[in-house]
C-alpha positions in Angstrom: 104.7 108.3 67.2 103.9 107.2 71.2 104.5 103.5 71.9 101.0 103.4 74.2 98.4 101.7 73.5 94.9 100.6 75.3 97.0 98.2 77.8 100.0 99.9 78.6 100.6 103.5 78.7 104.4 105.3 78.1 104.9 107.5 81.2 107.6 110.0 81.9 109.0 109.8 85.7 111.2 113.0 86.3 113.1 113.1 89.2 113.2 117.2 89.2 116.4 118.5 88.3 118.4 115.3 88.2 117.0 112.5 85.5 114.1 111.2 83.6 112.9 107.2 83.5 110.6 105.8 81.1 107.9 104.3 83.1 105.2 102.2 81.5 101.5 101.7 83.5 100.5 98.4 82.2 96.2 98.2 82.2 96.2 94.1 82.4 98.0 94.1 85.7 95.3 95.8 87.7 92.8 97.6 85.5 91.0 99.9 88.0 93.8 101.5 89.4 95.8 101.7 86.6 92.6 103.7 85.1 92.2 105.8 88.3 95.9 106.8 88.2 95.7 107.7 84.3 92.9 110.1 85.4 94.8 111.8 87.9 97.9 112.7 85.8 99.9 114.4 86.5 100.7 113.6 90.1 103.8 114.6 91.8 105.4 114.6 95.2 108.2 114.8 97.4 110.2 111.2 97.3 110.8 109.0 100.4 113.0 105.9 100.9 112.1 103.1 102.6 114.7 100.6 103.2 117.5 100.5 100.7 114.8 99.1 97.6 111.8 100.9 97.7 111.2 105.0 96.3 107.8 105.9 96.5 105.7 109.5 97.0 102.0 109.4 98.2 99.2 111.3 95.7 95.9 111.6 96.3 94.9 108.6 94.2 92.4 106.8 96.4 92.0 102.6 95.1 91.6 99.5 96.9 94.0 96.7 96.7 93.8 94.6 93.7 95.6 91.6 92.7 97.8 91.8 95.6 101.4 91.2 95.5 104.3 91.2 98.1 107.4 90.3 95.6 108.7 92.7 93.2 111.7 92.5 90.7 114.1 95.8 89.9 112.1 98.1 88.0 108.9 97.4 88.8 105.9 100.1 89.9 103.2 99.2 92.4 100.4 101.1 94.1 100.1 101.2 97.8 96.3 101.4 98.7 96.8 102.6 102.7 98.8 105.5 102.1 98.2 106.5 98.3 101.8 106.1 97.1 103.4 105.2 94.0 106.6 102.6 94.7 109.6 102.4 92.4 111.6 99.3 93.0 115.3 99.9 93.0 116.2 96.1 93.9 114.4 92.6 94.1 111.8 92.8 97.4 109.7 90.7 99.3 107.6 93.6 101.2 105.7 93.2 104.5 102.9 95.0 102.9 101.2 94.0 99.8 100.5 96.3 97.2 99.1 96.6 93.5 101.5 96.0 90.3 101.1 98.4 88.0 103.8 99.0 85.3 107.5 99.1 85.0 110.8 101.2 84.7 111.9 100.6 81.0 115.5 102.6 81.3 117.8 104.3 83.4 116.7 102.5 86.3 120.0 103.2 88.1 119.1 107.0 88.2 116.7 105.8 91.3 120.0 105.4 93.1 120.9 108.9 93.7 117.1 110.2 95.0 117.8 111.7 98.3 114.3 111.8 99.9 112.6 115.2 99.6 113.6 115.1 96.1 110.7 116.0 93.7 109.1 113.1 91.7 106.7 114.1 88.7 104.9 111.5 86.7 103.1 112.5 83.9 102.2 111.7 79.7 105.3 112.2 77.5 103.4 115.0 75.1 104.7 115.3 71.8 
């Protein structure tokens, strides 16, 4: 039985060949681009680092900013408006751009660790 409901959706991030993290889009943190980003599963891309606490890969998702954020905890998932991207936060970070919160890493968030960049990321609905 899937753990998703209306407000938070149970996502699958694979890291291709290496590992799989639960991911969970929660609705109530930004509603519009969680629902634009539901309707364009699955999106996948090639991974790039920036810094030493931030994984994203760009998709074609096109949404404004909403409820803008700078600070993130370990584990969290935000939306980058400007360039498309989807951010997995491997430490705590207080970013020079603001982004959108949308969900969070529920296990296995250490696996982020070992993404070299060009590694493939695919996010998509567990099916069962």
């Amino acid at each position: 039985m899937s753990t998703s409901s209306v407000s938070r959706k149970q996502l699958i991030l694979e890291i291709r060949g290496k590992a799989k993290i639960s991911c969970d889009l929660k609705r109530h943190l930004s509603p519009r681009t969680v629902g634009t980003i539901m309707r364009s599963l699955p999106l996948e891309g090639h991974a790039h680092l920036l810094g030493k606490s931030i994984l994203y890969f760009e998709t074609a998702v096109d949404s404004g900013i909403e409820r803008a954020r700078s600070e993130f905890k370990k584990g969290d998932v935000a939306f980058l408006p400007s360039s498309g991207s989807i951010c997995f936060f491997i430490n705590n970070v207080t970013s020079g751009k603001t982004m959108t919160p949308i969900g969070k890493l529920s296990d296995n968030i250490d696996a982020l660790k070992d993404v070299k960049s060009g590694d493939v990321f695919c996010i998509y609905e567990e099916t069962t």
